[in-house]
C-alpha positions as CSV (number, residue, x, y, z in Angstrom):
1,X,92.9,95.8,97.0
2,X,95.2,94.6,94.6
3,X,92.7,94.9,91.4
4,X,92.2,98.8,92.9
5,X,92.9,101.0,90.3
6,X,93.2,104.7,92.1
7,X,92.8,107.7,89.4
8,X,94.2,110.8,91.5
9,X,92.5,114.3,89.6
10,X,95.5,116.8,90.7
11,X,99.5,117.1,90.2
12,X,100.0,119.7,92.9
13,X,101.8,118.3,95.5
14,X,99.8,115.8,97.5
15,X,98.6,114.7,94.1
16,X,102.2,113.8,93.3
17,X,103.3,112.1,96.8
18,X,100.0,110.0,97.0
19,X,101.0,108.8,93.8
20,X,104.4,107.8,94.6
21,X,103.0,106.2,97.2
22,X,100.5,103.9,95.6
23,X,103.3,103.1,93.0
24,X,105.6,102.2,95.6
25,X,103.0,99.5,97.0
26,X,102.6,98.3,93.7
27,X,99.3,99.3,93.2
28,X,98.3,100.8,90.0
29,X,97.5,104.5,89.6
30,X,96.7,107.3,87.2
31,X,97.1,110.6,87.7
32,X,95.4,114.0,85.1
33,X,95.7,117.5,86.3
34,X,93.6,120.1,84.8
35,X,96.3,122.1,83.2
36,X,97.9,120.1,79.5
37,X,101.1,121.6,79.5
38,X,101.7,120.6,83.1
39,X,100.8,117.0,82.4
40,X,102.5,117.2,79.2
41,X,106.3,118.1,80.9
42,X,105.4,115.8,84.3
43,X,104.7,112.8,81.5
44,X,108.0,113.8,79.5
45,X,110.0,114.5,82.8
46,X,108.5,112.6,85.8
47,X,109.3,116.0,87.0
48,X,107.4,118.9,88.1
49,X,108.3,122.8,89.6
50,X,105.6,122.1,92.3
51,X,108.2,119.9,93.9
52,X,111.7,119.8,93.4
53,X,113.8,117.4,93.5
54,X,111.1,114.7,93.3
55,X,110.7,112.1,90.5
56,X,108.0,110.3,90.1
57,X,107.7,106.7,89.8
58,X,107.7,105.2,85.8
59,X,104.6,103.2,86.6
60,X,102.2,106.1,87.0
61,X,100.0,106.5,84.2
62,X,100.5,110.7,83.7
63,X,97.0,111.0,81.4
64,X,95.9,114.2,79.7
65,X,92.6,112.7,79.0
66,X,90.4,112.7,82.1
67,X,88.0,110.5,80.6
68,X,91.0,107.6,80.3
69,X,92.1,108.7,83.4
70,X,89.0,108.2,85.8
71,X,88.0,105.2,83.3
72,X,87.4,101.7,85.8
73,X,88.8,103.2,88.5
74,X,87.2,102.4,92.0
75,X,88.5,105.3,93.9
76,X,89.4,108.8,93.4
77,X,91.8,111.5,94.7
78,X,90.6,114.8,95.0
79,X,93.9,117.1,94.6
80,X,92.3,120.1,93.4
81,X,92.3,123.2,95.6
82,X,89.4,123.8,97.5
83,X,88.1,127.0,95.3
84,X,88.9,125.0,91.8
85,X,86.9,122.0,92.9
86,X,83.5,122.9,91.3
87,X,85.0,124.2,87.9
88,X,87.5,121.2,87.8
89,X,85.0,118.4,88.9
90,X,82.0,120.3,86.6
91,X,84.2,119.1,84.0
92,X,84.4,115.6,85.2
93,X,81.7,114.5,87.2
94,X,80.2,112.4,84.2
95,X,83.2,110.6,83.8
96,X,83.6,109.4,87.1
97,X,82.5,105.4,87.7
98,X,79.2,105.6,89.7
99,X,80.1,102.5,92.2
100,X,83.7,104.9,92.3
101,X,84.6,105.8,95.5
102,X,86.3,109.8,96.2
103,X,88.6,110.9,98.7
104,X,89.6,114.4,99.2
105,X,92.8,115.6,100.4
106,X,92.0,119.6,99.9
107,X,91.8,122.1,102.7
108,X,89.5,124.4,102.8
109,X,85.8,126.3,102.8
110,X,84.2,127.0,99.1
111,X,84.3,130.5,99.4
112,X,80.7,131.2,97.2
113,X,78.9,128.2,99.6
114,X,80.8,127.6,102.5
115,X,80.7,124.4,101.9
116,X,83.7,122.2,102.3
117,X,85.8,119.8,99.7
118,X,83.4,116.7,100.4
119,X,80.3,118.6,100.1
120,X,81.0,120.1,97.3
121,X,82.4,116.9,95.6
122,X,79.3,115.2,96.8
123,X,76.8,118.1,95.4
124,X,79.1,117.5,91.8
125,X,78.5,113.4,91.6
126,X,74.7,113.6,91.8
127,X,74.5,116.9,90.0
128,X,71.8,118.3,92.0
129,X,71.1,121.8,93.6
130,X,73.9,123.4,95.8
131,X,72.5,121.4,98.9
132,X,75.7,120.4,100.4
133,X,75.0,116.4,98.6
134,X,72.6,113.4,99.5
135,X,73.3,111.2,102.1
136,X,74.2,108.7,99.4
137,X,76.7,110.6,97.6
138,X,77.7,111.6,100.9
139,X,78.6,107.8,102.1
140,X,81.0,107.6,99.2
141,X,83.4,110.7,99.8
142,X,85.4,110.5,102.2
143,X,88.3,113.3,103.6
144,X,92.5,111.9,104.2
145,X,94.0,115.3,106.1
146,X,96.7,115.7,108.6
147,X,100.2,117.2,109.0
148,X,101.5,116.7,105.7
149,X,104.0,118.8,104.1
150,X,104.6,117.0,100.4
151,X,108.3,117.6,100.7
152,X,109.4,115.2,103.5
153,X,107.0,112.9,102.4
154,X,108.6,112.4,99.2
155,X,111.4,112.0,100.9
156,X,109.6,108.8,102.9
157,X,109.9,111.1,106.7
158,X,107.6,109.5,109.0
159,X,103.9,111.0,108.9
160,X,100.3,110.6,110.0
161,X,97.2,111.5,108.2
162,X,93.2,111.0,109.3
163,X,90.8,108.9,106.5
164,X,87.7,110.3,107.8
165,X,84.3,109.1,106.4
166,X,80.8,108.5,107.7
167,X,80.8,105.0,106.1
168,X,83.8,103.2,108.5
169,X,84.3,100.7,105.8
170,X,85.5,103.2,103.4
171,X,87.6,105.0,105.9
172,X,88.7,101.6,106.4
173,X,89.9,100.6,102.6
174,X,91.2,104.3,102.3
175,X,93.6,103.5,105.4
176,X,94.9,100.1,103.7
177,X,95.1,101.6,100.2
178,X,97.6,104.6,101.7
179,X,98.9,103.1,104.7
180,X,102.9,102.4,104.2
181,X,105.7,102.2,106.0
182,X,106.2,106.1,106.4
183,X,102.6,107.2,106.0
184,X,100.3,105.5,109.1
185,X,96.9,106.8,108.5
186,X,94.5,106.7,111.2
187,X,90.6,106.4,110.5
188,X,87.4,108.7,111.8
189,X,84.0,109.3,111.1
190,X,83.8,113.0,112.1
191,X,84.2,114.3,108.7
192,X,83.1,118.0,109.9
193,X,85.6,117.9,112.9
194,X,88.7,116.6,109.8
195,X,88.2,119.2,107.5
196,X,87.7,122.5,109.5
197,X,90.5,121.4,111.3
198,X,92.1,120.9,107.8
199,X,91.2,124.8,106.8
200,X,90.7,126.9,109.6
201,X,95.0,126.0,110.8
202,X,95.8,127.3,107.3
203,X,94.3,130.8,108.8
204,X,96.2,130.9,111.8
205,X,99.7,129.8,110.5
206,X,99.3,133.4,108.3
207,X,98.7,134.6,111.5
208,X,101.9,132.5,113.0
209,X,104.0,133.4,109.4
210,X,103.5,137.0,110.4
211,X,104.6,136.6,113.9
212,X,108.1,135.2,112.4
213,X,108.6,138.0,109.8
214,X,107.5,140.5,112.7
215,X,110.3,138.4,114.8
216,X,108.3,138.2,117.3
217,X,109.6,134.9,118.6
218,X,108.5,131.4,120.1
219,X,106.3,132.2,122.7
220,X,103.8,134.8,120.5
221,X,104.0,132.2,117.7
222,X,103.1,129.2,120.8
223,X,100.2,131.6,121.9
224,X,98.7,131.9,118.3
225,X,99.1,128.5,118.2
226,X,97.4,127.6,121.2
227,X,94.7,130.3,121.0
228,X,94.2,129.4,117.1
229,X,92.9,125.7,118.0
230,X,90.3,127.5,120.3
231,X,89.0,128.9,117.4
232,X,89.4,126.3,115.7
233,X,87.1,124.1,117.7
234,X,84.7,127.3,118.7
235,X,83.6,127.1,114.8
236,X,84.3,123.3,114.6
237,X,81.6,122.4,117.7
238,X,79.1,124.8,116.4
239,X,79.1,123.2,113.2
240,X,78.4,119.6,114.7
241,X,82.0,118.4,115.1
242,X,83.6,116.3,118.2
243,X,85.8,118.2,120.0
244,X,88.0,115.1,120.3
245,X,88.8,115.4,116.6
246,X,90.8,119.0,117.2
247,X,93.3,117.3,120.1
248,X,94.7,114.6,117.2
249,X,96.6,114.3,114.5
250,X,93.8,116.3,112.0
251,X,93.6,119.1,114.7
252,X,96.7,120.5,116.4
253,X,99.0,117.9,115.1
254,X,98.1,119.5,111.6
255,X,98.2,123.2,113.3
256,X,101.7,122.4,114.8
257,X,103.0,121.3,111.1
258,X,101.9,124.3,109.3
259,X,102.5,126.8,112.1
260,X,106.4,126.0,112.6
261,X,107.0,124.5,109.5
262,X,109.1,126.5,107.0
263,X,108.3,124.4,104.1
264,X,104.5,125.5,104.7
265,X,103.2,127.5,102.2
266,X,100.6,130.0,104.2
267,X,103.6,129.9,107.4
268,X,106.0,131.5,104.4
269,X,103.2,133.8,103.0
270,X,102.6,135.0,106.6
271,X,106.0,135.8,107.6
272,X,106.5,137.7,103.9
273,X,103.4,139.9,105.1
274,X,105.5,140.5,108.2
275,X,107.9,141.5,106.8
276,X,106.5,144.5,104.7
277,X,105.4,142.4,101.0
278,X,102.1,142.9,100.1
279,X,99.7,140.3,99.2
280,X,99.7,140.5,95.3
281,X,103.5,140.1,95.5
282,X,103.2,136.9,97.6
283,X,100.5,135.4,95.1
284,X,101.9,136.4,92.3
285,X,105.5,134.8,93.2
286,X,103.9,131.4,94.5
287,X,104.3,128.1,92.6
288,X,101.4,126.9,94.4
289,X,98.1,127.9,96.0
290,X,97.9,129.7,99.6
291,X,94.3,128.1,100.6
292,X,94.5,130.1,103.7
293,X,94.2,133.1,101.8
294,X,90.5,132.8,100.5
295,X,89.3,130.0,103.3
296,X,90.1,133.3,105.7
297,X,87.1,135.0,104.1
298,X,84.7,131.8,104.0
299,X,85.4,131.3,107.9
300,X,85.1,134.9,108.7
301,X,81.8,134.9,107.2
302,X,80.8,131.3,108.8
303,X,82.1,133.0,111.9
304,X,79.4,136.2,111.6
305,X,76.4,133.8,110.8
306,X,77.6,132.3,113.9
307,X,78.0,134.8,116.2
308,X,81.3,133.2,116.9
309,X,84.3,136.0,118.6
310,X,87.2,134.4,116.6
311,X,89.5,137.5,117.1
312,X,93.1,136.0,115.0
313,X,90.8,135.1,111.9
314,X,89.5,138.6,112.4
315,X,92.5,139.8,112.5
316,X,94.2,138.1,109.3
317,X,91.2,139.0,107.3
318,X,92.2,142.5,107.4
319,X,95.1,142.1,107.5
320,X,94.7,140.2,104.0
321,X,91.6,142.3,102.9
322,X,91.3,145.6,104.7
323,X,95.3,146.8,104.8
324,X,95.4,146.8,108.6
325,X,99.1,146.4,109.1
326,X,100.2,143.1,111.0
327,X,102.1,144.8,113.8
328,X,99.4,147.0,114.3
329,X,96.9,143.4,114.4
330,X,99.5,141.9,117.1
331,X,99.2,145.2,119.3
332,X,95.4,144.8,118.9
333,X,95.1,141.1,120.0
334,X,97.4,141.7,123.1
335,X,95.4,144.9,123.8
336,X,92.3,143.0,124.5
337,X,90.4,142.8,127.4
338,X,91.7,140.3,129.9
339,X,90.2,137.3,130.5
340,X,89.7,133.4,132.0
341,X,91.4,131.5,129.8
């Protein structure tokens, strides 16, 4: 592992705290992000407005070229959001090393497929049709998710993330390559089960955000919570996941996080919808991107193809995309018929 070099394409947040800790293991690491002036100021600075108050390490190689960047290296990050993934890795995908290895750490469903990050990435590396990727470019993309908010990472909190993969060897080597003494990553081959679990909790902590700015206190926010990872696994089983997989760490351990967490950016972009701001506001005024936002509309849609009754997604798409107000949503969900749980 020591020979690994690790190129990670993304200086948004995780992009940043996976490379901090890779340099803090001593291993060595690159990291290019699609935007030059970004990299430009991060490789002046070692600083960026994506995370204050973080600095990161002197021996990551900050790389405006991506060619240089992904040059030799024998695994990649994935930090690009879930919607930018095809444009960013369309520009790429030749320069990536064919025995390379990819890992994705974005949440979400491509909004124009509904296909998630690894299937996308996988489609991208052997260029063919939008198919959802081989089962050999499939074997070498794996997904790392979990409750992770970038901030207490970086300042080396305890966490737990999920190296899921089909191939258990690779789930393996990501685990050793990431694995620190704050981080513990865990390994699974239900890569389905990971990342729906990964976007669909991004939906219903707007739902829990709007429950907070509505102040409608612990116990509503609890229910969401609880009724959220039904959903969650109702679209996760029908699409061939384990249910197992929505009970750990990638499932409501990453559901809790983002439901209660202040620091969380579709929690915060909730509770501002709760509390009367519209949507364009929110966007306009966030550093970073709110996957929950579009991956609402790609699991509504998965959700009708389905014939799945997912009433909170419902719900926060339109609130989002129809103007239904969010205490008139809350009065809506409590209004429905009763039921066995």
């Amino acid at each position: 592992m020591s020979g690994q070099v690790t190129a990670i394409v993304g200086d948004g947040q995780m992009g940043l705290v996976l490379a901090a800790v890779l340099a803090e293991k001593g291993l060595p690491v690159r990291l290019w992000g699609p935007f030059p002036d970004h990299v430009a100021e991060l490789a002046a600075t070692r600083r960026s407005r994506r995370l204050p108050a973080f600095q990161l390490d002197p021996s990551v190689d900050v790389l405006a070229d991506h060619t240089a960047a992904l040059r030799g290296a024998s695994l990649v990050v994935n930090a690009i959001p879930t919607q930018y993934i095809r444009p960013v890795w369309t520009r790429l995908g030749a320069s990536v090393p064919a025995d390379a290895a990819v890992v994705s750490v974005a949440k979400g469903v491509e909004n124009t497929t509904m296909l998630r990050p690894t299937q996308v990435l996988a489609e991208l590396m052997e260029h063919g049709p939008a198919s959802g990727g081989s089962g050999d470019a499939l074997s070498r993309v794996a997904a790392l998710s979990g409750p992770t908010i970038a901030a207490e990472i970086a300042r080396h909190l305890p966490a737990a993330m999920v190296a899921a993969a089909a191939d258990g060897e690779l789930a393996r080597r990501i685990q050793a390559t990431f694995s620190c003494r704050y981080l513990r990553i865990y390994t699974n081959t239900d890569v389905v089960g990971v990342e729906l679990a990964g976007a669909v909790k991004n939906v219903i902590a707007l739902a829990a955000g709007m429950a907070e700015g509505l102040e409608l206190g612990f116990n509503a926010t609890s229910a969401l919570l609880a009724r959220g990872l039904v959903e969650i696994a109702r679209l996760g089983t029908a699409l061939g996941a384990r249910s197992e997989t929505f009970f750990g760490v990638a499932g409501v351990g990453d559901l809790a996080t983002t439901c209660f967490s202040p620091e969380g950016r579709n929690r915060t972009c909730g509770e501002r919808l709760g509390r009367g701001e519209t949507l364009e506001q929110i966007l306009a005024s966030s550093q970073s991107v709110v996957e929950g936002v579009p991956t609402t509309r790609s699991v509504m849609e998965l959700s009708r193809k389905l014939g799945l009754d997912m009433p909170i997604t419902a719900a926060v798409y339109e609130i989002l995309f129809n103007g239904l107000a969010p205490a008139r949503a809350i009065a809506e969900l409590m209004g429905r018929e009763l039921k066995a749980e």
